[in-house]
N, C-alpha and C positions, 0 to 999 in steps of 0.2 A: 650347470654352472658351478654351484656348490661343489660337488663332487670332485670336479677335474680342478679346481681351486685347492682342496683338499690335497689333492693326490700331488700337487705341485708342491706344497709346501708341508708334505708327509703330517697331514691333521689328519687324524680319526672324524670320520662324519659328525660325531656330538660335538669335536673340536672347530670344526667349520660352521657349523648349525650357529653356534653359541658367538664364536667371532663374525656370524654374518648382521645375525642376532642386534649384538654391538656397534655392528656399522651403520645400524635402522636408528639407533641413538635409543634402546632400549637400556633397560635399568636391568640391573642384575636379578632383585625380585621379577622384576618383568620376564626375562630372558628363564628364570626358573620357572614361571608359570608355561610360557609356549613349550619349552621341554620336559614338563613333568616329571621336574628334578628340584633338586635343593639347594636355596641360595651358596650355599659353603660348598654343593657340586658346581655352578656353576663360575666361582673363583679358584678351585682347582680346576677347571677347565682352561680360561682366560691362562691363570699360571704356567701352562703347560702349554700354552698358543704363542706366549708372549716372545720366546727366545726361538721358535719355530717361521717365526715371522722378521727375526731380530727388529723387536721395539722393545720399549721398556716401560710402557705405562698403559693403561687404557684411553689416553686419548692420541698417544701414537697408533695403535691397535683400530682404533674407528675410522682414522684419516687414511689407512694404510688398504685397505679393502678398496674405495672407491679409485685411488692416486692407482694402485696395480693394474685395475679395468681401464684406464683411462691412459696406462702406460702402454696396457697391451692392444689396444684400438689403435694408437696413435702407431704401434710399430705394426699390425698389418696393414694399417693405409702406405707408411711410406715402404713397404715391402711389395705395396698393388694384391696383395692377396685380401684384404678387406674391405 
């Protein structure tokens, strides 16, 4: 699910990791410790998510993850293919 999310909206796997991350309502320290990375890695990461997603903040960025699943559910049911 990551992955093909990823490949949808051209994020690098760390970039989708860290925006999934986010949408769990994770802290940035937080989000650098499941990635064993560095708070200032994981704000240049968000940085490079945010215009890839077109949002502009991280709480457009959290909203935006679930409302896409929920967009993409709702168009294979009225397509009958889900």
């Amino acid at each position: 699910m990551i992955d093909e999310f990823g490949r949808e909206f051209q994020l690098t796997p760390r970039e989708a990791e860290v925006l999934f991350c986010l949408a769990m309502g994770k802290t940035n320290p937080e989000i650098a410790t499941i990635t064993d990375s560095a708070v200032r890695t994981v704000e240049a990461h968000l940085r490079q998510v945010y215009p890839k997603i077109e949002v502009e903040n991280r709480q457009a960025a959290a909203v935006f993850v679930p409302d896409h699943f929920r967009s993409k559910k709702r168009d294979l049911h009225e397509s009958g293919t889900g």
